[in-house]
C-alpha positions as CSV (number, residue, x, y, z in Angstrom):
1,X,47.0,10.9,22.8
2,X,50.5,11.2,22.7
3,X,52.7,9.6,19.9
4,X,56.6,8.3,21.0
5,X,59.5,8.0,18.4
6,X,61.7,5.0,19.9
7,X,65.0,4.0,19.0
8,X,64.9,0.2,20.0
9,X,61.8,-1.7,20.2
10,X,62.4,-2.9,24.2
11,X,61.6,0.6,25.2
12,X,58.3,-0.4,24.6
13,X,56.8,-3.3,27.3
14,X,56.4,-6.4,25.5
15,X,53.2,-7.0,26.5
16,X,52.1,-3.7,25.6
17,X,53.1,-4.2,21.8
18,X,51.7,-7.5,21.8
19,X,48.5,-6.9,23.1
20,X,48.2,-5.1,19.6
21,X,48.7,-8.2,17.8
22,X,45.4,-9.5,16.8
23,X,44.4,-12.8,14.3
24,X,45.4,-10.3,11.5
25,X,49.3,-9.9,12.8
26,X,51.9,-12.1,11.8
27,X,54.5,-13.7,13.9
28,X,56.9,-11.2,12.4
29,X,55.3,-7.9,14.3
30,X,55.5,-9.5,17.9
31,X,57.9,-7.8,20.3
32,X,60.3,-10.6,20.1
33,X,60.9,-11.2,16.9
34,X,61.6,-7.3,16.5
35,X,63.5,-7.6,19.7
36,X,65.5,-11.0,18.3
37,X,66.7,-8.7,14.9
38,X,67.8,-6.0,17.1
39,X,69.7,-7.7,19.9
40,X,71.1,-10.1,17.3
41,X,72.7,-7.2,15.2
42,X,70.8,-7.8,12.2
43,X,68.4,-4.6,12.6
44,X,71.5,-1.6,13.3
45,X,72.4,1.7,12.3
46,X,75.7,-0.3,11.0
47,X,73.3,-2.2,9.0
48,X,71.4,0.1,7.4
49,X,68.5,-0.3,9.9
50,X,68.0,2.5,12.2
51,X,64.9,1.9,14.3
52,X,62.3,4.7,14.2
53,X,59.2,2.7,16.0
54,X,56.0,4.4,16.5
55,X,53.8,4.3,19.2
56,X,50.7,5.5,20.3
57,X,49.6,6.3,24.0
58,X,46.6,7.5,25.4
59,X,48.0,8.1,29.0
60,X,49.8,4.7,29.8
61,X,48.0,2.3,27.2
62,X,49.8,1.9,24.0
63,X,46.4,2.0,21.4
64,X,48.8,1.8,18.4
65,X,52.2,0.9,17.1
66,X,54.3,0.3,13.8
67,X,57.8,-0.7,13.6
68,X,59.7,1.4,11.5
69,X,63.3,2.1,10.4
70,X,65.4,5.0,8.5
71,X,66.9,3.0,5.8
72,X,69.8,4.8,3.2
73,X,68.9,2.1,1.1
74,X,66.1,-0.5,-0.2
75,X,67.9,-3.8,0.6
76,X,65.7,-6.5,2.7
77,X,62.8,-4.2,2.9
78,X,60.8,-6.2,0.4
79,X,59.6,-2.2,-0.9
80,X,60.9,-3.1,-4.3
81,X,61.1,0.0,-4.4
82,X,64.4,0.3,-6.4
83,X,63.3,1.9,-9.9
84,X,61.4,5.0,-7.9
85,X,65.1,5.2,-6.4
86,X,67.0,4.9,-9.8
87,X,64.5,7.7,-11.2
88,X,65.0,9.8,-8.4
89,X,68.6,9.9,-9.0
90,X,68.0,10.4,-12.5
91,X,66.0,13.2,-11.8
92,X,68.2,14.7,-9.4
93,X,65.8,14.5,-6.4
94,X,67.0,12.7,-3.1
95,X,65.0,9.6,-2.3
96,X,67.4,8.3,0.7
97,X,67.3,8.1,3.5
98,X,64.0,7.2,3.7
99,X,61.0,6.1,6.6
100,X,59.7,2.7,6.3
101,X,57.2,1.2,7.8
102,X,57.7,-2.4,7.6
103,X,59.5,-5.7,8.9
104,X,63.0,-6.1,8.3
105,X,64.0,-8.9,6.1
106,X,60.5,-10.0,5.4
107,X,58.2,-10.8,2.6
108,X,55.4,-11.8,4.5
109,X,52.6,-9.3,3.9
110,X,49.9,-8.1,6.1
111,X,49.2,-5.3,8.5
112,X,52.1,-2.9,9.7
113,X,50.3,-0.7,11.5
114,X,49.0,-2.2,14.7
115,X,46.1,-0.9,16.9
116,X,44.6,-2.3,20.2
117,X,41.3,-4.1,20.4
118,X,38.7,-1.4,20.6
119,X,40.7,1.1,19.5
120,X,39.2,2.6,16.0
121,X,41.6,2.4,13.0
122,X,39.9,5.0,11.2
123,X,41.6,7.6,14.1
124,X,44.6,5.6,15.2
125,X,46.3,4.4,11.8
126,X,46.2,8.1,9.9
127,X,47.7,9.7,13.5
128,X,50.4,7.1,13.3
129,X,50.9,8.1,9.5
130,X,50.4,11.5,10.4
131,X,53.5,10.9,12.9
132,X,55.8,9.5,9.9
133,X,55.7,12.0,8.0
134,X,56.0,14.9,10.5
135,X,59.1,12.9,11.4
136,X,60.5,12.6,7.9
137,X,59.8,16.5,7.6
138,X,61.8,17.3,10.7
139,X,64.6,14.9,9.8
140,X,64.3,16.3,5.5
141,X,63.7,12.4,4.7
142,X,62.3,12.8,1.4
143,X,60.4,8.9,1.5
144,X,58.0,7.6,3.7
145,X,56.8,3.9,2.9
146,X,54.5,1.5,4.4
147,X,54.9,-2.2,3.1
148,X,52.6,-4.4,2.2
149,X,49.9,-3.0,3.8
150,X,46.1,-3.8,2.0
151,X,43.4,-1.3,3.0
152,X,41.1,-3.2,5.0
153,X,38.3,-5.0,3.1
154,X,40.5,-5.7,0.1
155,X,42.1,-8.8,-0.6
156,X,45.7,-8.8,-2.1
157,X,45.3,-9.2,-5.5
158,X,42.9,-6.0,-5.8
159,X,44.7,-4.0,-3.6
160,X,48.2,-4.6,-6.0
161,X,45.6,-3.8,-9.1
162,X,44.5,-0.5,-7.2
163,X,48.0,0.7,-7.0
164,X,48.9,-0.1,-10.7
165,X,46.0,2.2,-11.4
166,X,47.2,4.9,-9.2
167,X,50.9,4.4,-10.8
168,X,49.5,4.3,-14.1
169,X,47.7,7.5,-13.2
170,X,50.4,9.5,-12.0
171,X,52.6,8.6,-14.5
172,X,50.4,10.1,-17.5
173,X,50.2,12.8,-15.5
174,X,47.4,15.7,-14.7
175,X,44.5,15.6,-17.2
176,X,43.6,18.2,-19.7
């Protein structure tokens, strides 16, 4: 397998990244809608949008793929994201730029991570993670973020009340 770090979502086929797109993807992770932000201006380095799209080969079939984006800021990333940022600074710890693995502009939720159809998750999604944040150590980006991503097998509403419990956790801190 071979992972690629691309710069603009049309150096990967169209068809390629839609084949990915199963009953679970929304119309916002097809090629052209990515394509339509970037060519449009709306997705840029000017506007805080640098594209950082992962993909996944094994030889020429692309098996997995996530849009992602460097981002010196939280706006129109839907992370909500901003009082880690604020206590970041507070703390004195860098929290931008950061990796994010998401949609630009949208609040739709679902999948981010893409994988083709008999490709198995269990291997392809923790590469492509894998990939993010040996990218953000290369580059020192102190963040990565996937958003709006439920585990598989969990509906919304658990998987928001699984995350309070880990916040909740790490913010009273290591057991005695």
């Amino acid at each position: 397998m071979r992972l690629t770090i691309v710069d603009r979502i049309s150096a990967i086929p169209e068809a390629a990244w839609d084949a990915l797109c199963d009953e679970a993807a929304t119309p916002f992770l097809r090629w052209a809608w990515l394509e339509a932000l970037e060519h449009s201006g709306c997705v840029s380095a000017e506007t805080g949008w640098r594209p950082r799209h992962l993909a996944l080969w094994d030889g020429e079939r692309l098996v997995a793929a996530a849009p992602a984006y460097l981002k010196e800021d939280s706006d129109g990333d839907f992370s909500r994201d901003w009082g880690w940022a604020d206590a970041a600074a507070r703390a004195g710890i860098a929290y931008y730029p950061k990796l994010t693995l998401t949609v630009p502009f949208t609040p739709c939720t679902g999948r981010r991570i893409l994988t083709g159809k008999g490709v198995d998750r269990a291997v392809a999604v923790p590469a492509l993670v894998e990939a993010a944040i040996e990218l953000a150590r290369a580059a020192k980006i102190p963040v990565v973020g996937i958003t709006e991503t439920a585990p598989a097998g969990s509906s919304y509403q658990d998987w928001m009340l699984m995350e309070l419990d880990e916040t909740q956790r790490a913010l009273a801190g290591p057991s005695s």
